[in-house]
Biopython code that builds the backbone (N, CA, C, O; Angstrom):
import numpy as np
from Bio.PDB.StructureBuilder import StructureBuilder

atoms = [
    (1, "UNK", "N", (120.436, 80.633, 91.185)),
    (1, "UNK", "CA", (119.723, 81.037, 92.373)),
    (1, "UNK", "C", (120.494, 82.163, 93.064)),
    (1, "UNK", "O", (121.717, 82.025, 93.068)),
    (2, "UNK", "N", (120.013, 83.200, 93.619)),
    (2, "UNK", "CA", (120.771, 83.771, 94.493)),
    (2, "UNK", "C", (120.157, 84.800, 95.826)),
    (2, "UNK", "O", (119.057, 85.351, 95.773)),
    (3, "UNK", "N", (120.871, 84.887, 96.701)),
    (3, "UNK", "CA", (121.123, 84.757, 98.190)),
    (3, "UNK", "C", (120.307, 86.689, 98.617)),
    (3, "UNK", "O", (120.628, 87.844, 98.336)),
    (4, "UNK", "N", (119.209, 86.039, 99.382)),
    (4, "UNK", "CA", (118.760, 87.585, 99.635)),
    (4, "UNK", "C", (119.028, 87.640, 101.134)),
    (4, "UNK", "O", (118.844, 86.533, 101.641)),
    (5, "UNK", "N", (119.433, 88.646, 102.070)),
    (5, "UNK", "CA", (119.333, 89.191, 103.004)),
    (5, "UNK", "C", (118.006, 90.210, 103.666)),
    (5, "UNK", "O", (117.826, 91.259, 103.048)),
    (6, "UNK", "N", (117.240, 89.988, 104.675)),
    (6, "UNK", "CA", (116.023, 91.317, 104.662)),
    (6, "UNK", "C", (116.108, 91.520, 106.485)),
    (6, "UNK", "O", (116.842, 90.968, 107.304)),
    (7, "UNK", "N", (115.544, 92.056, 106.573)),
    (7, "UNK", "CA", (114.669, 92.090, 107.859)),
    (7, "UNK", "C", (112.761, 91.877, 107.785)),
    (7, "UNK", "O", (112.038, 92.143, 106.826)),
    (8, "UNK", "N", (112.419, 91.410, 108.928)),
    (8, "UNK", "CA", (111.323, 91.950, 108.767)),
    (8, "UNK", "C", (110.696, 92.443, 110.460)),
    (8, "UNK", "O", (111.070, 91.938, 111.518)),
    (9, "UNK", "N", (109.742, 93.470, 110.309)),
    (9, "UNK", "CA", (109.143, 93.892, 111.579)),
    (9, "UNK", "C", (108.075, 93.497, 111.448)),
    (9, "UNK", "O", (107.240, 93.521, 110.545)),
    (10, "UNK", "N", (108.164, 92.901, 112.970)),
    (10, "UNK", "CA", (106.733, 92.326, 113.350)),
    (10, "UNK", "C", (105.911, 92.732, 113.919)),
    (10, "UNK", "O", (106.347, 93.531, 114.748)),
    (11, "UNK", "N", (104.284, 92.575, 113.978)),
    (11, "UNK", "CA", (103.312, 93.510, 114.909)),
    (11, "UNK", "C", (104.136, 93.635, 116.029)),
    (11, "UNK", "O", (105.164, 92.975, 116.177)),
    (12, "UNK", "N", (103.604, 94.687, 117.037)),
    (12, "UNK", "CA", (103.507, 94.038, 118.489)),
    (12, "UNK", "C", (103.195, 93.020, 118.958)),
    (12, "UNK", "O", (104.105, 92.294, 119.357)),
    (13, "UNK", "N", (102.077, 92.659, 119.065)),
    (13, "UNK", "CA", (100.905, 91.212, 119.596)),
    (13, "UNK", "C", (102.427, 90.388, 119.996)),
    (13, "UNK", "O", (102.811, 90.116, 121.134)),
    (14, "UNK", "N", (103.205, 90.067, 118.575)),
    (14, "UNK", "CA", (104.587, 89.529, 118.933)),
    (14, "UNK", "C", (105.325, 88.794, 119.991)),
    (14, "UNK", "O", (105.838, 87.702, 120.235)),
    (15, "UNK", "N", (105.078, 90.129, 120.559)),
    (15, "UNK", "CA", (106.249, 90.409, 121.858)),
    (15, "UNK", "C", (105.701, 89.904, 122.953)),
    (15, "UNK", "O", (106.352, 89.956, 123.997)),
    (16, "UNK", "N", (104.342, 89.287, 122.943)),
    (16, "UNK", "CA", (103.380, 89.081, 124.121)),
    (16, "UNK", "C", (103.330, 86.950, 123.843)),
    (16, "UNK", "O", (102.983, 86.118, 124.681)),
    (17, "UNK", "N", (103.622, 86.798, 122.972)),
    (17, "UNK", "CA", (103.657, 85.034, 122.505)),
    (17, "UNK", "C", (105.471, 84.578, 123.156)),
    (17, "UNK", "O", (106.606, 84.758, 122.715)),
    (18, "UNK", "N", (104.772, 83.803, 124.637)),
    (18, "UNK", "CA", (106.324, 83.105, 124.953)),
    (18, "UNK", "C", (106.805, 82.262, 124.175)),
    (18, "UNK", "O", (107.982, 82.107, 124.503)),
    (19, "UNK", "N", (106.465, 81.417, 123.038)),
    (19, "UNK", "CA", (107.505, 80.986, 122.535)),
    (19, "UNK", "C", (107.063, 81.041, 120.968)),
    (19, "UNK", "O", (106.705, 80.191, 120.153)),
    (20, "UNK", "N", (107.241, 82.311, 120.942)),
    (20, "UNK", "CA", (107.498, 82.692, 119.898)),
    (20, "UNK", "C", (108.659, 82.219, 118.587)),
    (20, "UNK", "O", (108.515, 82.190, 117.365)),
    (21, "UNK", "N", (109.776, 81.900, 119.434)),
    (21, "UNK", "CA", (110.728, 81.330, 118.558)),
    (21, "UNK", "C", (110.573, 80.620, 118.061)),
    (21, "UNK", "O", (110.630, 80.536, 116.834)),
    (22, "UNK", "N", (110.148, 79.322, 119.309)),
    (22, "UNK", "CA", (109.716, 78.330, 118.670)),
    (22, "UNK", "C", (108.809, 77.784, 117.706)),
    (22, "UNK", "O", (108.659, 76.707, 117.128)),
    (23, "UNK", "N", (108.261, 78.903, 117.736)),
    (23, "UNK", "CA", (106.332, 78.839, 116.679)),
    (23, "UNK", "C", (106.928, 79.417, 115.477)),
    (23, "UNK", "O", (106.189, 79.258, 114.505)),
    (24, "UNK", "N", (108.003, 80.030, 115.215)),
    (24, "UNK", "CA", (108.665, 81.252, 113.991)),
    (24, "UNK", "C", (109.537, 79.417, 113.637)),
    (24, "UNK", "O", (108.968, 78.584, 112.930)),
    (25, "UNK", "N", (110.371, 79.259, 114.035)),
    (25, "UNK", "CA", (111.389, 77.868, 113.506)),
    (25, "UNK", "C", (109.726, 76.527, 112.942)),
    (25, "UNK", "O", (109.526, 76.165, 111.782)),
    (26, "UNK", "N", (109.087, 76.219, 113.850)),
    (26, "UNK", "CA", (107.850, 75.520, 113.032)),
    (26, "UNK", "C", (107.428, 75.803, 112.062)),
    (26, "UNK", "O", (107.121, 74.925, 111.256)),
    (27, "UNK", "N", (107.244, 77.238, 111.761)),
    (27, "UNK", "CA", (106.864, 77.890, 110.731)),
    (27, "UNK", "C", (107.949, 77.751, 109.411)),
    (27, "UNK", "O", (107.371, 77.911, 108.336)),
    (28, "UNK", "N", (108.754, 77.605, 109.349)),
    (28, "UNK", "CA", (109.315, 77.472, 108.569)),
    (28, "UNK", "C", (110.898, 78.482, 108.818)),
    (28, "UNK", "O", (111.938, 78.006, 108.364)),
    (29, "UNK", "N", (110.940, 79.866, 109.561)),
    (29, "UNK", "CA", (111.728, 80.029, 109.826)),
    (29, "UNK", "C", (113.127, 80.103, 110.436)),
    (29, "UNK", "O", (113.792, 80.992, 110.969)),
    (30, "UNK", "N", (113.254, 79.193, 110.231)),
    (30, "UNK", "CA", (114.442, 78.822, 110.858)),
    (30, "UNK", "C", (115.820, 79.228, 110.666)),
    (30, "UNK", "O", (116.752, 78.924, 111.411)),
    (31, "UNK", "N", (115.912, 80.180, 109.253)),
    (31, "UNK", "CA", (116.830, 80.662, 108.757)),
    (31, "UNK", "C", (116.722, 82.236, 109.181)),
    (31, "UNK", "O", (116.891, 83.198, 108.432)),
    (32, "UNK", "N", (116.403, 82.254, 110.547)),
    (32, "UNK", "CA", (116.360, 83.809, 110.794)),
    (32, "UNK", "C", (116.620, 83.972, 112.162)),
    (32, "UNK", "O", (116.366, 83.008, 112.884)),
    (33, "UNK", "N", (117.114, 85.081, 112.714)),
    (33, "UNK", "CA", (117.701, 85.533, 113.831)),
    (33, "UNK", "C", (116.129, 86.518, 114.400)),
    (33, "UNK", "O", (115.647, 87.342, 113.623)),
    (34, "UNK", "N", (115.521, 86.287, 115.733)),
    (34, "UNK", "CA", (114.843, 87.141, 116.109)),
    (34, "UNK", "C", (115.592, 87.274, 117.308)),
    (34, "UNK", "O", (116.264, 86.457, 117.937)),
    (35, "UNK", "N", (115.128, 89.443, 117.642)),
    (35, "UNK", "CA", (115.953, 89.465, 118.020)),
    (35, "UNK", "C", (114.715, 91.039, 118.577)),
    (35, "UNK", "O", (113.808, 91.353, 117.806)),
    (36, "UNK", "N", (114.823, 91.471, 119.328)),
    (36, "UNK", "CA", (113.764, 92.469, 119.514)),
    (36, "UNK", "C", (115.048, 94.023, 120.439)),
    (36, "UNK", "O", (116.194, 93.779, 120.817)),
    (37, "UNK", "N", (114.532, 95.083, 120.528)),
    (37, "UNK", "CA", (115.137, 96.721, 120.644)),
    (37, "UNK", "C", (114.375, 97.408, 120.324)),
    (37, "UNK", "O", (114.064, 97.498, 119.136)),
    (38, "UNK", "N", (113.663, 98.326, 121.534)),
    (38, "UNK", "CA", (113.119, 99.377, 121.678)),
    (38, "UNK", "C", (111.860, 99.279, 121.564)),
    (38, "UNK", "O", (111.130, 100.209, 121.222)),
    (39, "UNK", "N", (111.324, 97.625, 121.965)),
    (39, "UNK", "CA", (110.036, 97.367, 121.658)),
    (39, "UNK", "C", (109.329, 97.004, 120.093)),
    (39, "UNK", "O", (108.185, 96.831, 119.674)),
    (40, "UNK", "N", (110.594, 96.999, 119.558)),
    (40, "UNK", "CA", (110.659, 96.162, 118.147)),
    (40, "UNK", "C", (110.859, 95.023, 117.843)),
    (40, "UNK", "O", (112.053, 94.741, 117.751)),
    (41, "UNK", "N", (109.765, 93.781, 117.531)),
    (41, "UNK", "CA", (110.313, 92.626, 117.261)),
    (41, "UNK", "C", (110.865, 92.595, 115.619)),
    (41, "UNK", "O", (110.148, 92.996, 114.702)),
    (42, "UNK", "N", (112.076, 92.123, 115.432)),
    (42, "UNK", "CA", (112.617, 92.056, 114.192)),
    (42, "UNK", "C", (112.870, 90.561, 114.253)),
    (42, "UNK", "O", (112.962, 89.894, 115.283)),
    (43, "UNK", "N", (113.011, 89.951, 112.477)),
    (43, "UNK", "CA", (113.292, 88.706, 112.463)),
    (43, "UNK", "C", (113.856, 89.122, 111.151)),
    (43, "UNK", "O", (113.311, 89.627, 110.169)),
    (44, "UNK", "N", (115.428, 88.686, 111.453)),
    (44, "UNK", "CA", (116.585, 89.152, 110.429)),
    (44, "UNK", "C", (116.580, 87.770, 109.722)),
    (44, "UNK", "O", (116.408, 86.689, 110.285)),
    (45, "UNK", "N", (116.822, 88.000, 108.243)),
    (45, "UNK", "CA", (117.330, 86.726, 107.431)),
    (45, "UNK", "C", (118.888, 87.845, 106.611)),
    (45, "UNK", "O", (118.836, 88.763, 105.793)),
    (46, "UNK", "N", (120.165, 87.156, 107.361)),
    (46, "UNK", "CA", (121.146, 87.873, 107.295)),
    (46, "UNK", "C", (122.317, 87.050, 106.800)),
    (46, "UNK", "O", (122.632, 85.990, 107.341)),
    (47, "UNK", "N", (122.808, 87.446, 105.998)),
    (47, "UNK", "CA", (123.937, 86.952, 105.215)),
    (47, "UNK", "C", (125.607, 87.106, 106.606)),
    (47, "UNK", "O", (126.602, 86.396, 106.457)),
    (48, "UNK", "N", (125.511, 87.890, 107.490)),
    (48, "UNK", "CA", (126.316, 88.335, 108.244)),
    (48, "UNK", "C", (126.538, 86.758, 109.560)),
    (48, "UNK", "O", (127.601, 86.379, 110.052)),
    (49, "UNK", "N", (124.859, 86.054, 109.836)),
    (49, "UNK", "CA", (124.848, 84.489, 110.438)),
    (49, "UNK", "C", (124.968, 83.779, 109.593)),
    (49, "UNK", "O", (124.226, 83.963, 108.629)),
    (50, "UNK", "N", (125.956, 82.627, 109.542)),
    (50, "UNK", "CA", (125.920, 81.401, 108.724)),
    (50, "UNK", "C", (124.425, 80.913, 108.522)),
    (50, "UNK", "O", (123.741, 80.655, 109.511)),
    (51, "UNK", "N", (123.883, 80.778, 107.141)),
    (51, "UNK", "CA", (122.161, 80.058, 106.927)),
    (51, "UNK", "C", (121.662, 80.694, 107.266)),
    (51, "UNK", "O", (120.591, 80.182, 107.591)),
    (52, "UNK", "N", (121.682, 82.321, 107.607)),
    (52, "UNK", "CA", (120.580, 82.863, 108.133)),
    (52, "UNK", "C", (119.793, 84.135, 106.796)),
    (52, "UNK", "O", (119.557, 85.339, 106.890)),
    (53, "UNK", "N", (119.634, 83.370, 105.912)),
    (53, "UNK", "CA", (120.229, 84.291, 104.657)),
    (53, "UNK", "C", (118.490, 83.661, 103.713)),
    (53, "UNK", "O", (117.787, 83.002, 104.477)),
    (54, "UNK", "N", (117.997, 83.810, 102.518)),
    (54, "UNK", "CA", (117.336, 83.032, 101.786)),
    (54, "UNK", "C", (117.924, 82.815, 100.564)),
    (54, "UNK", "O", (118.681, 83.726, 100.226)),
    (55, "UNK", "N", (117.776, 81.527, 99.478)),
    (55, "UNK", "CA", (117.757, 81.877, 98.554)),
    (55, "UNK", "C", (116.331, 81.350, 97.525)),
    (55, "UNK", "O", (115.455, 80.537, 97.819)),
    (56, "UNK", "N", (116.456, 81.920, 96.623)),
    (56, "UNK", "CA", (116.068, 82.096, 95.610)),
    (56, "UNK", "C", (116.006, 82.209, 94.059)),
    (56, "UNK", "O", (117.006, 81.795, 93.472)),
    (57, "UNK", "N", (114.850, 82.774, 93.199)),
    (57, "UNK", "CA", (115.018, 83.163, 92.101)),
    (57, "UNK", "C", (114.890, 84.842, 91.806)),
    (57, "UNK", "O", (115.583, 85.676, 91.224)),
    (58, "UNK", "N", (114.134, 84.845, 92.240)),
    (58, "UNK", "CA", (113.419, 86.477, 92.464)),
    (58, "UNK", "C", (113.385, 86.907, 94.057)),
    (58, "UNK", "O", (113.186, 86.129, 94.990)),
    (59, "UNK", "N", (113.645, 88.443, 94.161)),
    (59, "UNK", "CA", (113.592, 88.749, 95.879)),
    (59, "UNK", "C", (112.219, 88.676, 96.343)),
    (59, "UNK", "O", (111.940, 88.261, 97.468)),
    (60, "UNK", "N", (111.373, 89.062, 95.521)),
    (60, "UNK", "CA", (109.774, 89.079, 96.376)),
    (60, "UNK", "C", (109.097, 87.823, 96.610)),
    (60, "UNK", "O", (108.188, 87.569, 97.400)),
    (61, "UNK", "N", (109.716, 87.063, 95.761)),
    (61, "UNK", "CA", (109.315, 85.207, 95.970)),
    (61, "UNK", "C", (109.686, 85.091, 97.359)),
    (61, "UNK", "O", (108.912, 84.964, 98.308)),
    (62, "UNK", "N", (111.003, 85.149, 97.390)),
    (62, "UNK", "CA", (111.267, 84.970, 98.785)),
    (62, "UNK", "C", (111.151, 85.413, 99.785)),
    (62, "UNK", "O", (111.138, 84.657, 100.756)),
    (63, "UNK", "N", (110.979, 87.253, 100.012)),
    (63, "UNK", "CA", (110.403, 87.529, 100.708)),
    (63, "UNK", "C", (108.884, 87.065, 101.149)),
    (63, "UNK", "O", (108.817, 86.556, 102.268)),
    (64, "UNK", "N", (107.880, 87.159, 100.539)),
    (64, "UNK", "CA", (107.069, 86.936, 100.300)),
    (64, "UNK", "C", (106.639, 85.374, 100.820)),
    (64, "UNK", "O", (105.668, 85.127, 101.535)),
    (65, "UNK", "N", (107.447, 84.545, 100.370)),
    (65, "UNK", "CA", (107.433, 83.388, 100.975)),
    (65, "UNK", "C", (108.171, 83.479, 102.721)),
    (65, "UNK", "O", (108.157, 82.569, 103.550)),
    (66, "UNK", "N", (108.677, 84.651, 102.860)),
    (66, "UNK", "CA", (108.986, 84.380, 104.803)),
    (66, "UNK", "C", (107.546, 85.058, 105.228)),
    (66, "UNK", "O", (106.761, 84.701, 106.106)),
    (67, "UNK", "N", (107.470, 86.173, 104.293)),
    (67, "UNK", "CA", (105.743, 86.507, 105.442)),
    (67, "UNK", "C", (104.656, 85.737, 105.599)),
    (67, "UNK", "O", (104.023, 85.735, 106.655)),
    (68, "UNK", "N", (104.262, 84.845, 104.330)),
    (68, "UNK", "CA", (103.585, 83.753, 104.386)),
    (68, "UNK", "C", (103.607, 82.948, 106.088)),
    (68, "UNK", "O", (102.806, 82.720, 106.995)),
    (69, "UNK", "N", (105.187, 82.712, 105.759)),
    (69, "UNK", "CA", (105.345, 81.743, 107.096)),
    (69, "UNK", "C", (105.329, 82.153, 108.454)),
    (69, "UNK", "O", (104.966, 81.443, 109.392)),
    (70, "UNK", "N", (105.860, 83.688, 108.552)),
    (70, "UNK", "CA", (105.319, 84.737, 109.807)),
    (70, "UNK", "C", (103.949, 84.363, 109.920)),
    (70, "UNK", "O", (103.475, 83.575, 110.738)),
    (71, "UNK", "N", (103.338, 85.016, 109.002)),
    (71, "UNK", "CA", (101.687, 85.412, 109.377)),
    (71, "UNK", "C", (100.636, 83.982, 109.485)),
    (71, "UNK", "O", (99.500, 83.684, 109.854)),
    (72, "UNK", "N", (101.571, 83.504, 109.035)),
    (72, "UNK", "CA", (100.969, 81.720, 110.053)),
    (72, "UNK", "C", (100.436, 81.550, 111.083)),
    (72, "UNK", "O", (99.452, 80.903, 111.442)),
    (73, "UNK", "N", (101.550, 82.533, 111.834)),
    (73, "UNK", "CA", (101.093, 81.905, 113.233)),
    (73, "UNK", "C", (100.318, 83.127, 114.091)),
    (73, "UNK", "O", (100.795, 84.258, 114.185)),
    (74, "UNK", "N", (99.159, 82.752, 114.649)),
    (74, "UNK", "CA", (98.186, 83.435, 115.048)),
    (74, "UNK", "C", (98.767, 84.392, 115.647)),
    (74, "UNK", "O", (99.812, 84.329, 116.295)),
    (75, "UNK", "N", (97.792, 85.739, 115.351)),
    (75, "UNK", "CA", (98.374, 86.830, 116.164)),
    (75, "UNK", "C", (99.260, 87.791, 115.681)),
    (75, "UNK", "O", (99.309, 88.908, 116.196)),
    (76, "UNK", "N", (99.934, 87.480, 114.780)),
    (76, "UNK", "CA", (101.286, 87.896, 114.193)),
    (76, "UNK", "C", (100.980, 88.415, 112.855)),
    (76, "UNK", "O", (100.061, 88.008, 112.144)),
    (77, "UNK", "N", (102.081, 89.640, 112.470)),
    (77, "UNK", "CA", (101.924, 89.852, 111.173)),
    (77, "UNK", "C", (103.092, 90.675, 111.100)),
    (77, "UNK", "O", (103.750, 91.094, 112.053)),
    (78, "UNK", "N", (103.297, 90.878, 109.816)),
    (78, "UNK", "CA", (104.830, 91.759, 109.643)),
    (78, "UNK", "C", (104.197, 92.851, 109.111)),
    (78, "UNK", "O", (103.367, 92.722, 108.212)),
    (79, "UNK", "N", (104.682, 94.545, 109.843)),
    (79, "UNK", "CA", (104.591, 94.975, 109.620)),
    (79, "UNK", "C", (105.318, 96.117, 108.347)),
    (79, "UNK", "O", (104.720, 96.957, 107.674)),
    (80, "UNK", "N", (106.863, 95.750, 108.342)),
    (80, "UNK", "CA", (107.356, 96.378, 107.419)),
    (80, "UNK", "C", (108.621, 94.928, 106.703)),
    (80, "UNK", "O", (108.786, 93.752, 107.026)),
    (81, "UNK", "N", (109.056, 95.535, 105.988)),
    (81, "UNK", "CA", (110.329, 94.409, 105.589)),
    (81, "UNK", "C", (111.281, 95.398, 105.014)),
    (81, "UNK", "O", (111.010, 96.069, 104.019)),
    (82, "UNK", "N", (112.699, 95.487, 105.841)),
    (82, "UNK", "CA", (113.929, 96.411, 105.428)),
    (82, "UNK", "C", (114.906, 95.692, 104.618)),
    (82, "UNK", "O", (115.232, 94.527, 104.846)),
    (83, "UNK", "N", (115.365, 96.403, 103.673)),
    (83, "UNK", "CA", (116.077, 95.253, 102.667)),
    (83, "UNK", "C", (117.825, 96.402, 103.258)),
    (83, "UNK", "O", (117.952, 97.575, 103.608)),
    (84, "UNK", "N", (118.959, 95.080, 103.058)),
    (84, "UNK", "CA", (119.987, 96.085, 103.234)),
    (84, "UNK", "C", (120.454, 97.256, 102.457)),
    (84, "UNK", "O", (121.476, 97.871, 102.760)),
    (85, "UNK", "N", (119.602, 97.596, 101.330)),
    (85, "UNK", "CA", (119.845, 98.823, 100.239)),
    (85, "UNK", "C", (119.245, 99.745, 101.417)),
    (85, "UNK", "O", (120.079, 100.540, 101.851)),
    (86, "UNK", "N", (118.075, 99.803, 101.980)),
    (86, "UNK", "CA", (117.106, 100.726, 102.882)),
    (86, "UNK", "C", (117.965, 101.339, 103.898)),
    (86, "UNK", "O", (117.499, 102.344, 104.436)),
    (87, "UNK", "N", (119.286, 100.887, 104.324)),
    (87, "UNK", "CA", (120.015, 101.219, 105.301)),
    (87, "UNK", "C", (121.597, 101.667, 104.973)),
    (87, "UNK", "O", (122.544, 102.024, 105.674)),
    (88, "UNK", "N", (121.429, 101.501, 103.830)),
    (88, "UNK", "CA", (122.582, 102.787, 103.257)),
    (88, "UNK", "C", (122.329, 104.430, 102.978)),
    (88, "UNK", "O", (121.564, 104.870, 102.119)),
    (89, "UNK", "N", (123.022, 105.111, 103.760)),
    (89, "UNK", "CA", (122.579, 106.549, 103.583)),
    (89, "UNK", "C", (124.159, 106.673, 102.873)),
    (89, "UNK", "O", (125.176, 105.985, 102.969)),
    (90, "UNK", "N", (123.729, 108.173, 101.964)),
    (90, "UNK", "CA", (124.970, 108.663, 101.134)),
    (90, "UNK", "C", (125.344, 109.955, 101.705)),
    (90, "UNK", "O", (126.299, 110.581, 101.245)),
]
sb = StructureBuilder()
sb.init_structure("model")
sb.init_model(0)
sb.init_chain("A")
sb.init_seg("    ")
for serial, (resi, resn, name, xyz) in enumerate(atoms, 1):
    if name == "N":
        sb.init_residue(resn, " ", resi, " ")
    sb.init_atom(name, np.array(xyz, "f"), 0.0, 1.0, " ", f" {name:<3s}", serial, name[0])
structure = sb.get_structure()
């Protein structure tokens, strides 16, 4: 099995649900840091928080399986997903 790190961005609509956290941890996420800047809701699954990480077999399983559990909850949808390769410049 092994250990993916991502981000993902969420609609707006987002930012307007007070407990959002709590509806994201029901959902199944619980292994993720939300965390919002500049009017961006992000929900990090990060190797950098203890468990805040996924694992797996394949990366799109698992990705794939956190948007599932995002787009659960009414209102909501992810708009992009940043992997930590996306944020290395040379």
């Amino acid at each position: 099995m092994n250990t993916y790190n991502f981000t993902l961005i969420l609609s707006e609509s987002s930012q307007q649900i007070d407990n959002l956290e709590d509806l994201l941890f029901e959902a199944g996420c619980d292994d993720a840091t939300l965390s919002f800047s500049n009017g961006i809701t992000y929900l990090e699954f990060d190797r950098v928080v203890p468990f805040h990480d996924r694992d797996g077999d394949q990366f799109f399983t698992v990705l794939n399986s956190a948007i599932k559990q995002v787009e659960s909850i009414n209102n909501i949808s992810v708009i992009k997903h940043i992997t930590h390769e996306d944020l290395v410049t040379k």
